[in-house]
ZADOPA-924894 format. One record per residue (C-alpha): x, y, z. Coordinates in steps of 0.05 Angstrom, whole numbers, padded with zeros to 5 digits, always signed. Layout:
<rs>
XYZ;...
</rs>
This chain:
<rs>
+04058+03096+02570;+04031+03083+02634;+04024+02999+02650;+03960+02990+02697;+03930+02913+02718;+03856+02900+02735;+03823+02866+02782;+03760+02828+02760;+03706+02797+02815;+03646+02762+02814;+03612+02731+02872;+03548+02702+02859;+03508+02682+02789;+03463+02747+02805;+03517+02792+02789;+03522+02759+02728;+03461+02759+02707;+03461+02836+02728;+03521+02854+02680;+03584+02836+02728;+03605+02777+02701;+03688+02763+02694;+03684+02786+02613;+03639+02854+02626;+03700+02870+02676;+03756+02852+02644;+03718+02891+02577;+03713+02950+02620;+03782+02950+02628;+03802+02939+02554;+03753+03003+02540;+03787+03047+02596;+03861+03026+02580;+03844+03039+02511;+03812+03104+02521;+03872+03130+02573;+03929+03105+02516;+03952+03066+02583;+03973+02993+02573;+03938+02945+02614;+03998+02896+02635;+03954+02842+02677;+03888+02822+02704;+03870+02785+02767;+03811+02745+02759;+03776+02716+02830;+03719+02674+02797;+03649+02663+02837;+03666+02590+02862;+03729+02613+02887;+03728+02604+02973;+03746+02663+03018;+03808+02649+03030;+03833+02636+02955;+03797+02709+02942;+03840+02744+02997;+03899+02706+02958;+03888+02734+02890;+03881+02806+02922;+03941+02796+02966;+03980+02781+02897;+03953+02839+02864;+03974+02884+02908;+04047+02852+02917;+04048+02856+02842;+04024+02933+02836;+04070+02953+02898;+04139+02919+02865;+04176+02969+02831;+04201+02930+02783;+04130+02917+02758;+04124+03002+02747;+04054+02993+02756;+04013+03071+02764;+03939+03044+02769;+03886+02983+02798;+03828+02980+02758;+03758+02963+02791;+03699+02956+02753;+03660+02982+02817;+03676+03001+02888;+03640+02944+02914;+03685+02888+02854;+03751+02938+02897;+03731+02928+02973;+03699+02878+03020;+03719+02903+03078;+03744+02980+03104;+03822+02941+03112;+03814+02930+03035;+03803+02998+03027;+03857+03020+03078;+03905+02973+03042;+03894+03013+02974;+03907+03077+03001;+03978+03047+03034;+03985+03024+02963;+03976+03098+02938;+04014+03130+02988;+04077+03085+02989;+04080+03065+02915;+04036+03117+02891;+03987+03064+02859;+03920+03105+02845;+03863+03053+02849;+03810+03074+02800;+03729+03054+02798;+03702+03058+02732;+03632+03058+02736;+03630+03107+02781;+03693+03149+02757;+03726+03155+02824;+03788+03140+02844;+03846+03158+02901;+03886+03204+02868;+03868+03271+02909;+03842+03280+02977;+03769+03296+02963;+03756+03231+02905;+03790+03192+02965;+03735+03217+03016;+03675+03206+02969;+03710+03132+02946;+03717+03113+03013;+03641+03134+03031;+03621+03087+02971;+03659+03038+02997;+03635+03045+03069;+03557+03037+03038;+03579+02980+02999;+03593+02941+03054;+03539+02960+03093;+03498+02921+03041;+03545+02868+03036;+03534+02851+03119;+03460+02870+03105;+03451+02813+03061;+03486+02762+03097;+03450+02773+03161;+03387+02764+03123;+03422+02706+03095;+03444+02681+03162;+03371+02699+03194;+03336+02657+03138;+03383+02595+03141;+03364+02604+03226;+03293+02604+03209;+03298+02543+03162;+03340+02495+03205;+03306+02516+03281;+03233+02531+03260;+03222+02485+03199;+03270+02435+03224;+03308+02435+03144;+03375+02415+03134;+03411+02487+03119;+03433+02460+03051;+03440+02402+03009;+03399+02338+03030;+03441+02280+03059;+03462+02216+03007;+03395+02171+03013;+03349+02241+03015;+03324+02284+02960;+03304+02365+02966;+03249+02387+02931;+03209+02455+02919;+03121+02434+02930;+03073+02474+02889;+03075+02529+02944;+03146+02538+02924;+03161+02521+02993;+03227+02472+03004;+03221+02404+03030;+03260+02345+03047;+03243+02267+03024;+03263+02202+03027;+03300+02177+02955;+03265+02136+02922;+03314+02076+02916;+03368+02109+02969;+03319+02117+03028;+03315+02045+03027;+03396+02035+03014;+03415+02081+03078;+03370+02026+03120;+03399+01958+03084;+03482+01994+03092;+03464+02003+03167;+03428+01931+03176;+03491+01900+03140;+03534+01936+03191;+03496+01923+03257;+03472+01854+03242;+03516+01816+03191;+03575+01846+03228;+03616+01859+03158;+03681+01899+03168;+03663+01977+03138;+03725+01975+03092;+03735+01948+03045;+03687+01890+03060;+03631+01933+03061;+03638+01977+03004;+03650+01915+02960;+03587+01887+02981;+03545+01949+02959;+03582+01943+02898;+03558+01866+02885;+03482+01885+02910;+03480+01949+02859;+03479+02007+02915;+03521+02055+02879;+03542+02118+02913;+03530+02162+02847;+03539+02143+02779;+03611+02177+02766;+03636+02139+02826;+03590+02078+02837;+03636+02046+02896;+03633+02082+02968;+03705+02101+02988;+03719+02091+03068;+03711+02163+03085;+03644+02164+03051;+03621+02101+03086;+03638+02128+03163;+03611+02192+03143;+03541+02165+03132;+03544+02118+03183;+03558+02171+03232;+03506+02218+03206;+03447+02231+03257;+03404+02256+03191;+03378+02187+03183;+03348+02194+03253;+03317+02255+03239;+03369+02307+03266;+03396+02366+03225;+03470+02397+03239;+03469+02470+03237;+03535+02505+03267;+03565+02441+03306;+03506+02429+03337;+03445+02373+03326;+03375+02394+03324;+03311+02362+03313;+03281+02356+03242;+03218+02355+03209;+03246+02302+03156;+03248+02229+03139;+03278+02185+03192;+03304+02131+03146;+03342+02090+03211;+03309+02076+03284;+03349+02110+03336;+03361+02032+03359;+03395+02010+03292;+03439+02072+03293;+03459+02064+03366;+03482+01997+03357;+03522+02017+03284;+03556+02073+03331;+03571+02015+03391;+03608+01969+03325;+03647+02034+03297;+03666+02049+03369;+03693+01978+03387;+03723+01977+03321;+03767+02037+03344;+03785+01997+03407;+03809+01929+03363;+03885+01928+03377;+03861+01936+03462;+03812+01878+03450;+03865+01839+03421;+03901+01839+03475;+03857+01778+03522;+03884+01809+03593;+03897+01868+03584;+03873+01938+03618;+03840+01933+03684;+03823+01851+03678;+03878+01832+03722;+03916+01874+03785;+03988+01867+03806;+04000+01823+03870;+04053+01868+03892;+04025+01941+03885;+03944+01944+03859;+03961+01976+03790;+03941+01941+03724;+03974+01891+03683;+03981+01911+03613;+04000+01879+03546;+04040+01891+03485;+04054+01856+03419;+04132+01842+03407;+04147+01833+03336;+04071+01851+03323;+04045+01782+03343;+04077+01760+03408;+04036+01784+03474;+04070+01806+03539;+04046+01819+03599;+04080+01852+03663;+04055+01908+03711;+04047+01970+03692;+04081+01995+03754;+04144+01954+03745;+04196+01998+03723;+04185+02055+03781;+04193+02026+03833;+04260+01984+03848;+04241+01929+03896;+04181+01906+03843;+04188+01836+03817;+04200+01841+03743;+04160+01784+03723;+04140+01781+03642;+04087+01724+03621;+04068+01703+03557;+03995+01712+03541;+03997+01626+03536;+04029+01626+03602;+03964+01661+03631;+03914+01623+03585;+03940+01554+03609;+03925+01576+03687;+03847+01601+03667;+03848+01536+03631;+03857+01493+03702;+03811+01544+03736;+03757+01525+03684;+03765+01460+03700;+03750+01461+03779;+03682+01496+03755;+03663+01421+03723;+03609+01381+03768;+03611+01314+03746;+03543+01293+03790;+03482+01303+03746;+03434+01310+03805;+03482+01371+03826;+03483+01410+03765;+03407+01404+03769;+03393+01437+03825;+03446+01493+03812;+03411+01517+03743;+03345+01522+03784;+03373+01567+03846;+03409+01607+03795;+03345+01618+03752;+03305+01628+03811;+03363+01687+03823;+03346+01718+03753;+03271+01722+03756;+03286+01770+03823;+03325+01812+03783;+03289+01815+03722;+03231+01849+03771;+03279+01893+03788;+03295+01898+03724;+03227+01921+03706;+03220+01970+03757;+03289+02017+03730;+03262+02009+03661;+03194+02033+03688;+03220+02092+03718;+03272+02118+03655;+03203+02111+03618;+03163+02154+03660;+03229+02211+03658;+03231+02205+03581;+03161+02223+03574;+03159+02277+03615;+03224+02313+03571;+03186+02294+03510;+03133+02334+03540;+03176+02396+03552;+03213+02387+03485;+03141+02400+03457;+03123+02459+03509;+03181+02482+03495;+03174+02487+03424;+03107+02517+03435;+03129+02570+03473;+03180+02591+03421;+03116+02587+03367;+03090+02640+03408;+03149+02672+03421;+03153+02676+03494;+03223+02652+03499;+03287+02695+03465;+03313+02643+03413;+03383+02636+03448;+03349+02609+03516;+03308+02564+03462;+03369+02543+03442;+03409+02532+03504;+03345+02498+03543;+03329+02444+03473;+03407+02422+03478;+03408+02406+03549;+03336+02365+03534;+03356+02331+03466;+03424+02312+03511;+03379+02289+03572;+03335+02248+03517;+03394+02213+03479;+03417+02190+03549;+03359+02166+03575;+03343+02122+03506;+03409+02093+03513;+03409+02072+03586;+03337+02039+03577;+03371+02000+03506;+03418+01983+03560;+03365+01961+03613;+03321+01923+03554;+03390+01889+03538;+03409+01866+03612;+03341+01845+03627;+03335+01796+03564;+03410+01777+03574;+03425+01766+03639;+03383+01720+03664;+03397+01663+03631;+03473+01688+03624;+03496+01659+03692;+03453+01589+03674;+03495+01589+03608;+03557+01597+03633;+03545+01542+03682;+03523+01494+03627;+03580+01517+03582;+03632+01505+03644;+03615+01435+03642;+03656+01431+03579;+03679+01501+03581;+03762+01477+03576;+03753+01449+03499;+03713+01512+03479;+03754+01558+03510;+03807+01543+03464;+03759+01555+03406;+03732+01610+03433;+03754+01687+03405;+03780+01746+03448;+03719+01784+03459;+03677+01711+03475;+03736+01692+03534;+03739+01767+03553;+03655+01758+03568;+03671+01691+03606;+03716+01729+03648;+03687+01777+03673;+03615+01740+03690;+03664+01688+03725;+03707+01731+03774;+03695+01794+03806;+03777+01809+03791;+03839+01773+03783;+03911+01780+03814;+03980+01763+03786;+04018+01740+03845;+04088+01741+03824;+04071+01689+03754;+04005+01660+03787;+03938+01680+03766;+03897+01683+03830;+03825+01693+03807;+03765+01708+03850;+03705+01677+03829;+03634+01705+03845;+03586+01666+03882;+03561+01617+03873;+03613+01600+03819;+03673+01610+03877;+03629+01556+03925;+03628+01502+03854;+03706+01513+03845;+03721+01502+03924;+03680+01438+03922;+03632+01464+03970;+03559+01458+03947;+03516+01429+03997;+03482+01355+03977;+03411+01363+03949;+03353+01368+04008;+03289+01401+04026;+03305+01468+04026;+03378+01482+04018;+03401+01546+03991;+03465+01572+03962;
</rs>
């Protein structure tokens, strides 16, 4: 008796519905095995969920297991030449199997098989059609997903966690805000970029407490759902299609503000064990040859400093400090920056604020000018677009000319949230500092990594380590109040 195995496929729910499910195969191959007096030995199912790659797998097997002798396998059932081949290598790897094992693959419904010359040339015609129509209908596929994400700005898919797809009474798809989630996505992203709460766990425990529920099998958002959301530009309207962003015609559930500043938090985050370390990086320069200083914990809490430069050169001092060795020395520089006379400290808040209203004009001025640039590419996006309506641009310089804007807009947004920032902050930064120098020694000691880090760098333009000495130097006028130098108060006197 002749042992034969099948091989049952079914890619989509269509086909199902159309009479290829998994059970009308395999049946097909009960009838023909029964019919032939031939024992059907196995049958390799690939069902419709199963990926690419896992179907390749199950073919690959099949075809090991037909080609081992020990299996004495004569035929491959098909229910079709389109459930044998996806591809003309399929086909070319049945007829290897045929002419090296002398495995005759065999399609039922249309009685053909691989057994002579001539039912090989009309199979392999079949087969050629088949997948003809198989690339047919994925470029349409591919085509209609195109038109969807770049025309009608929709995600290509499944809605984002916090939006909803629906079908209107045109039967025409749509994308809107969830009714409870739309408002969730905007409270997870204010508890991140205002409360400050660390993403994980602290953050998914609060959601927990407040009733924000990721679904109902698995209420609690897991850390890799958290950053994903938080990192997803759908919420400010943007739809990824192929790697790339592109603008929507959906909800925008976050301002582009509030997301900026949740991606500034997740990105110093990523830089906590370098913040940790108070002077590390490029704060402080080596005495002896320019390069920078940098730290590491011993023992996981013990920070070291020493030149980074030290161990290549032989003649360079191998000096090691203690991160409390360094703090004591800012320490004693804080406290030259103290003015004791009240009349003093006066008069230097007011030429320092006098300072800051100069450069919040200027201030004004940049932030003018980014404005007037942003409108004019939010103009082009829009000509742009309308050009494309018309179709007087090819779709791939559409493409290529809407990256480099979307790109030039993002930067621009973020430099003037930059300018906004400096321009509120600055100005009365330099008068703080001042004030807080008074008594800035205490607080210092008080004060966290990033907070001394800040003072730092608004206090000295750079600082050297000569040999174990921390030289600073100050910027003006803050170098003139250390020295002892400011002028006595009189009609007209200037720093």
């Amino acid at each position: 008796m002749l042992r034969t195995i099948g091989f049952a496929r079914v890619s989509s729910r269509e086909q199902a519905l159309e009479g290829n499910s998994l059970d009308v195969q395999v049946a097909s191959f009960e009838r023909y095995t029964t019919h032939k007096g031939e024992e059907l030995v196995r049958i390799f199912r690939v069902a419709e969920s199963a990926k690419q790659g896992e179907a390749r797998k199950v073919f690959s097997e099949a075809l090991s297991f037909a080609s081992d002798p020990r299996n004495r396998i004569s035929k491959i059932l098909f229910s079709a030449v389109d459930r044998a081949t996806r591809s003309l290598s399929d086909l070319a790897r049945l007829a290897e199997l045929k002419d090296r094992c002398n495995v005759v693959s065999v399609a039922i419904k249309e009685g053909l098989d691989n057994s002579t010359s001539d039912s090989e040339l009309v199979l392999t015609v079949l087969a050629a059609a088949a997948r003809h129509q198989i690339r047919q209908s994925a470029e349409k596929i591919k085509a209609s997903i195109d038109d969807r994400v770049i025309e009608k700005g929709l995600p290509p898919g499944r809605a984002a966690w916090g939006l909803k797809n629906i079908r209107g009474e045109d039967m025409q798809g749509r994308v809107i805000s969830h009714v409870m989630r739309g408002v969730q996505v905007k409270r997870i992203f204010t508890l991140v970029a205002e409360e400050e709460i660390p993403i994980y766990p602290e953050l998914a425990d609060r959601l927990f407490r407040e009733g924000i529920y990721f679904s109902e099998k698995s209420p609690r958002f897991t850390r890799s759902k958290l950053y994903s959301l938080l990192k997803d530009r759908t919420y400010i309207g943007e739809i990824k299609y192929q790697g790339k962003w592109w603008p929507g015609k959906i909800p925008q559930l976050v301002d582009r503000a509030l997301f900026d500043q949740v991606q500034e938090r997740i990105r110093r985050k990523g830089q906590r064990t370098k913040r940790n370390l108070l002077f590390s990086g490029v704060l402080i320069r080596c005495g002896h040859c320019g390069s920078a200083i940098t730290g590491e914990f011993k023992k996981g809490k013990y920070a070291y400093y020493r030149c980074a430069n030290a161990n290549k050169q032989p003649d360079h001092p191998r000096v090691r400090l203690t991160e409390s060795d360094l703090d004591e020395q800012v320490r004693e520089m804080l406290t030259s920056l103290r003015v004791s006379d009240a009349g003093v400290r006066e008069w230097f808040v007011r030429v320092l604020r006098s300072r800051s209203r100069r450069t919040q004009v200027e201030a004004e001025s940049r932030r003018a000018h980014l404005t007037r640039e942003l409108e004019r590419v939010q103009k082009q996006k829009d000509e742009l677009v309308g050009l494309r309506l018309r179709e007087e641009v090819e779709h791939e310089t559409f493409k290529r000319n809407q990256e480099g804007l979307i790109a030039k807009e993002s930067g621009l947004r973020a430099t003037l949230a930059r300018e906004g920032a400096r321009q509120t902050e600055e100005g009365e930064q330099a008068v703080q500092v001042f004030e807080l120098a008074q008594d800035l020694t205490a607080r210092w000691v008080a004060a966290d990594v990033a907070t001394k880090r800040l003072l730092l760098g608004i206090l000295c333009l750079n600082l050297v380590l000569d040999a174990e000495n921390l030289v600073p130097t100050l910027r003006r006028p803050f170098d003139l109040l250390a020295a002892g130098l400011l002028p006595k108060i009189g009609r007209g006197e200037r720093i």
